[in-house]
N, C-alpha and C positions, 0 to 999 in steps of 0.2 A: 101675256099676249098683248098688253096697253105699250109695253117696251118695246115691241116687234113692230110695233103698229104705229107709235110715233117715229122709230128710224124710218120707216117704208114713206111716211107721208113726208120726211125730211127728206128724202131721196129722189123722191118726184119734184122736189121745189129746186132742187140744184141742176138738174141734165144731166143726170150722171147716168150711165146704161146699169141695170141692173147688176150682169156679171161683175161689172167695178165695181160699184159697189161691197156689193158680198166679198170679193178679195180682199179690198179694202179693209171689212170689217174683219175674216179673217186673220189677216197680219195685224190689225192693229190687235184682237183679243191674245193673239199669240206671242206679242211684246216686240213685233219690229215695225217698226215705224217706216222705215222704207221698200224699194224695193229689194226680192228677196237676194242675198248676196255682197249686196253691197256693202263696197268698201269704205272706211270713215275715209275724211279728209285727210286727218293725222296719221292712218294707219298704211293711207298710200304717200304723202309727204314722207316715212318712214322708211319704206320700199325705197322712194325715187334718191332720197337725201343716199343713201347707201349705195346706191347703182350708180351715184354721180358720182360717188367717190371713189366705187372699184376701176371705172371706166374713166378714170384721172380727167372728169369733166370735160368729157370729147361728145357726150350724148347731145340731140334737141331732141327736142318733142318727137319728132316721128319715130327714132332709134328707141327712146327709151319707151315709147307707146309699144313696141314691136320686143323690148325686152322684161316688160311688166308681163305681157301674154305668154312669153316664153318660160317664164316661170310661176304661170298658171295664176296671174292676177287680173278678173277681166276688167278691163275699163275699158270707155269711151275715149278714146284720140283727143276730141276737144276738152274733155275732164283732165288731161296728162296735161295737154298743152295750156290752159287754164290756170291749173294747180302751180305748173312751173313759172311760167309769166308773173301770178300772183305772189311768192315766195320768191324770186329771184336768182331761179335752178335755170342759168345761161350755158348753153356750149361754150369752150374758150374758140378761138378764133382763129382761123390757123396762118400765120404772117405769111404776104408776101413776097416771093425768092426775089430778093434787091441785086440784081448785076451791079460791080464796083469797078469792075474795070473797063478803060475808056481807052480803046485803042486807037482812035481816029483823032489822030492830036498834030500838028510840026511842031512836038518838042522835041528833042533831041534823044534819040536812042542808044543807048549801051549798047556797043559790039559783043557779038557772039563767040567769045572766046574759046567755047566748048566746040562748037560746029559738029555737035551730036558724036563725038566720042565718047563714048561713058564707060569707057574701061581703061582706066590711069595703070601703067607700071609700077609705080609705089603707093605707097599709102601719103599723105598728106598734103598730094600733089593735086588731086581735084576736088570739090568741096559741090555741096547744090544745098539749095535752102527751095525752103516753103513757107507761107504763110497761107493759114484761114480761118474763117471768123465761126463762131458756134453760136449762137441764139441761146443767152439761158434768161430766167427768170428777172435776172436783176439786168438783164442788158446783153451787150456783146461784151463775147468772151475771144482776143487773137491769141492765135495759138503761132508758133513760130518753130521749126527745127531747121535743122543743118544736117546733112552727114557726108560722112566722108565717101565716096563712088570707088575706093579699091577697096574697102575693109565691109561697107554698105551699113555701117556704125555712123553714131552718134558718136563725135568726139569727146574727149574729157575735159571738164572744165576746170582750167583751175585761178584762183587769187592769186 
């Protein structure tokens, strides 16, 4: 009774409401220290590091707040966005579309020798090319083909 009687009189010297208290005490004689549910730091860092990586690091904070829940982990939005901030869990960033070409020039233009005929009698007789650029990792990547407009082939290369 002297144990019940020192917490009570500790309880009235803090502000704490009765009911909190006793929760309080509950969870703590029950061995959780927090509140009930909760997830560790590490154990959601674990969740997010994993989602970042299925989702080829396209997530921020509000998606992956919104796919932690969808697979039944609850948190708090500012605990995801927190966590991520803290740890260094960024969305990559998605470049933007750079137009290259500049048509408003007086330089001098190449005549249109095709004048939109695109169906040649022989084969070797008309030719079209292409060029364009691909975004990878390490930079730009041109890409460039040819074909031939009667065969609609890639012609063959040779030494």
């Amino acid at each position: 009774m002297t144990v019940n009687r020192s917490r009570w009189v500790h309880r009235t010297h803090t502000d704490v409401s009765a009911s909190g208290y006793f929760v309080w005490q509950r969870r703590r004689d029950a061995g959780r220290p927090g509140p009930a549910g909760r997830h560790s730091d590490e154990a959601l860092l674990a969740h997010m590091r994993a989602i970042h990586a299925e989702v080829k690091q396209e997530y921020g904070w509000p998606r992956m707040h919104k796919e932690l829940l969808a697979r039944g982990i609850r948190v708090g939005k500012e605990r995801v966005r927190h966590l991520m901030q803290q740890h260094g869990i960024k969305a990559k960033t998605k470049r933007k579309f750079v137009v290259t070409t500049d048509s408003r020039h007086n330089l001098p233009v190449a005549p249109d020798l095709v004048q939109r005929r695109f169906n040649p009698e022989a084969p070797n007789r008309l030719w079209s090319g292409d060029i364009t650029y691909i975004a990878t990792d390490e930079g730009w990547l041109y890409l460039a083909a040819v074909i031939d407009l009667f065969s609609r082939q890639v012609p063959p290369v040779s030494d």
